[in-house]
C-alpha positions, -999 to +999 in steps of 0.1 A: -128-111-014-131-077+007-126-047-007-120-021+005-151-002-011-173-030+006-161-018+041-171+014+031-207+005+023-211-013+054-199+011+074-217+040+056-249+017+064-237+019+101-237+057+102-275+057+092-283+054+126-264+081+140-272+118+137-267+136+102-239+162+117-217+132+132-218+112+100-211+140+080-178+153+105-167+117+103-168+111+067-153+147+062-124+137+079-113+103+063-130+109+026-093+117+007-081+091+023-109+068+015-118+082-021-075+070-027-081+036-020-114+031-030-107+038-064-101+004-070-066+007-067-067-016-034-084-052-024-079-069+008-081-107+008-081-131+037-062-163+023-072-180+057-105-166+072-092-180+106-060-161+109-075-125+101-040-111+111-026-127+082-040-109+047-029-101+015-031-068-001-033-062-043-024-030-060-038-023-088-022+009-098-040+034-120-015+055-130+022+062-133+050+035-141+036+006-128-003+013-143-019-016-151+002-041-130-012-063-101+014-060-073+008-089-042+014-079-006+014-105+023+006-085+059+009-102+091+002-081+118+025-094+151+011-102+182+024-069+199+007-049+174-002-018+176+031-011+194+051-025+164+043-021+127+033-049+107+057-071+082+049-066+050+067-081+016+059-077-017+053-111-030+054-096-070+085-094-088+091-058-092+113-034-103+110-008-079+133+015-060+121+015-029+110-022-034+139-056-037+135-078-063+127-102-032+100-080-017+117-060+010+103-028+015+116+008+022+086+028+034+091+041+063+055+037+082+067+004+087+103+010+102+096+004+141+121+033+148+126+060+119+152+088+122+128+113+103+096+106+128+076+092+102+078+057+114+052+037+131+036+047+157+006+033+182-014+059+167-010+044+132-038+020+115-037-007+088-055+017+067-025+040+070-001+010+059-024-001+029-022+037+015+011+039+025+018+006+001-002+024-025+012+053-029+048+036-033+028+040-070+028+073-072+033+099-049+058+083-023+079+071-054+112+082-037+145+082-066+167+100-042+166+075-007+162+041-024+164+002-013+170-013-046+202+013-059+202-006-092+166+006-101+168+041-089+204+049-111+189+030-141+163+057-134+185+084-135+209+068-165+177+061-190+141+069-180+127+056-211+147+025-209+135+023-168+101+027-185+108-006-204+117-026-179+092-016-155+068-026-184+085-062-191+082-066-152+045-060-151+043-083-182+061-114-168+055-111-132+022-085-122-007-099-146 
């Protein structure tokens, strides 16, 4: 399996054999991003080493509602890519707000055209799609704008009883 603290290594190994003061600008610039997802939180895996536009993502989140549950992505990255996002589904059983019971997701790096401006864009990278995916976790947990209504008012209703069904969730379907 690749993780995504693997590609790190390697590509750290890579650096070596530039200069010191290029290495060092480069990993200034991408280590938040980098530290998020190597935390563990993220793997990549490659169900069909042929078809590397085709991969699965785990989350593995560390903190929040849904610590402790293993949530399955399927990627496939269409053929006009980078001009279009990627399709992603969530292949877990979740109870999510932005997330469907049968994997659609509201995130809106991966809406082609987005009212706000934070849609895709050419200038957008897988990377930014697997954080993006991860911080539906935590951060980008969004009660106000949701996909699956039912989850976000039992949210607002209950909390505690959210909290419970979020947990029998991760117990049935994210182990």
């Amino acid at each position: 399996m690749l993780t995504l603290a693997s590609k790190l290594k390697r590509d750290d190994g890579l650096k070596g054999s530039r200069t010191a003061a290029t290495a060092s600008d480069s990993t200034r610039r991408v280590s938040v991003r980098d530290k998020l997802l190597v935390k563990g939180t993220c793997k990549v895996h490659f169900p069909d080493p042929n078809k590397l536009h085709c991969f699965q993502l785990t989350v593995t989140p560390d903190e929040g509602y849904y610590q402790g549950g293993k949530f399955q992505f399927e990627t496939e990255v269409p053929d006009a890519y980078n001009m279009v996002p990627p399709k992603v589904k969530c292949l877990t059983k979740i109870w999510h707000p932005n997330i469907t019971e049968t994997g659609e997701i509201c995130l809106s790096l991966l809406r082609e055209h987005s009212i706000d401006g934070t849609g895709w864009a050419p200038t957008r990278t897988l990377k930014d799609v697997v954080w993006g995916l991860n911080s539906l976790f935590t951060d980008l947990l969004n009660f106000d704008d949701p996909l699956n209504i039912e989850a976000a008012e039992h949210h607002l209703r209950d909390k505690e009883d959210f909290r419970n069904k979020v947990d029998d969730y991760i117990k049935r379907y994210a182990r």
